[in-house]
C-alpha positions in Angstrom: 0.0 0.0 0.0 1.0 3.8 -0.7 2.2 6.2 2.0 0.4 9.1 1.5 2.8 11.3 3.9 5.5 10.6 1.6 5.7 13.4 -1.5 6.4 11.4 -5.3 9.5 13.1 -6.7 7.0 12.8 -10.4 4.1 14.8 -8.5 6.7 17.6 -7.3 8.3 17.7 -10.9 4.7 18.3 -12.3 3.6 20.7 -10.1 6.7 22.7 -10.8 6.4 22.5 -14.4 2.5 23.3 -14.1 3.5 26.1 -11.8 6.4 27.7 -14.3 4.7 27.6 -17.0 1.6 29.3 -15.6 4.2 32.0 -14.3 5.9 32.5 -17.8 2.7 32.6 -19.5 1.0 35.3 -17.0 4.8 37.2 -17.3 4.9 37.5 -21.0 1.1 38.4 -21.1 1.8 41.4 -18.7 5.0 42.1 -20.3 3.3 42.9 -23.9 3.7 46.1 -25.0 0.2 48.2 -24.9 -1.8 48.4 -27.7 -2.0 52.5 -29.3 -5.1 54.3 -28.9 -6.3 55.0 -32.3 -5.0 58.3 -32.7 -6.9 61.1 -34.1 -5.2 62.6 -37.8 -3.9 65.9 -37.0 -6.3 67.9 -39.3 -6.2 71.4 -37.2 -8.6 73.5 -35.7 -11.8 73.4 -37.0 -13.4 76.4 -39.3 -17.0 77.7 -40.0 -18.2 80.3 -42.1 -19.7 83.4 -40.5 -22.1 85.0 -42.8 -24.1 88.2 -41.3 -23.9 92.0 -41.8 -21.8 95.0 -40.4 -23.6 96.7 -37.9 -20.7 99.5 -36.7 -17.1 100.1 -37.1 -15.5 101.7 -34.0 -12.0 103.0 -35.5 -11.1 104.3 -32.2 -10.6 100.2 -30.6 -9.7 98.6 -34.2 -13.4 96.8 -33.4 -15.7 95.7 -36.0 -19.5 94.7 -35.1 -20.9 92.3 -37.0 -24.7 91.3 -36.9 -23.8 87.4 -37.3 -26.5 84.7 -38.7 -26.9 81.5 -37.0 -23.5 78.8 -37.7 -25.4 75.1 -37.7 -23.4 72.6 -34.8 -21.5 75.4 -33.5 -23.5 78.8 -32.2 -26.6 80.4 -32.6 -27.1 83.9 -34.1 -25.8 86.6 -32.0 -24.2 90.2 -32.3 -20.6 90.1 -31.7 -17.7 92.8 -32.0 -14.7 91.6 -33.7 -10.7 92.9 -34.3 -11.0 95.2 -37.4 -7.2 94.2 -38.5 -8.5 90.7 -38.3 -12.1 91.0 -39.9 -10.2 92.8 -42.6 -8.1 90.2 -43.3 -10.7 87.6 -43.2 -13.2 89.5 -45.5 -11.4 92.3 -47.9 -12.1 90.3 -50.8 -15.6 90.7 -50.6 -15.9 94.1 -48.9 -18.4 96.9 -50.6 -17.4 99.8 -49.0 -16.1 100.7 -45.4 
């Protein structure tokens, strides 16, 4: 009959390879380099079209105000003073008159 006190040098070589291999595979799975995030193209700020009418130039604070219609997904129609030197910029090829 068996002594079951008395550890099998076969059962300790198993459980040792059983163990190892569960440690090597639990190693390499943590080791793995992370996946990237899907990364967003780099396609720059964003631009709408502001269409509206000139209500006032102040030449005194370079300010234009500017009587804007409503821009869909982005803002809803308000009256808003802008830079002059900028708004030129922006709009001189279609300017009428100042």
């Amino acid at each position: 009959m068996r002594d079951r006190g008395r550890v099998n040098s076969r059962t300790v070589i198993l459980w040792f390879l059983l163990f190892t291999s569960v440690s090597i595979s639990i190693g390499a799975a943590g080791c793995s380099a992370p996946k990237p995030a899907a990364e967003q193209p780099a396609q720059g700020p964003k631009r709408y079209v502001l269409t509206g009418r000139v209500v006032s130039i102040d030449k005194a604070k370079l300010q234009v105000t500017v009587d804007g219609a409503d821009i869909p997904d982005f803002m809803s129609a308000m009256t808003m003073g802008y830079d002059a030197i900028l708004f030129h910029r922006k709009i001189r090829s279609r300017r009428t008159s100042w």
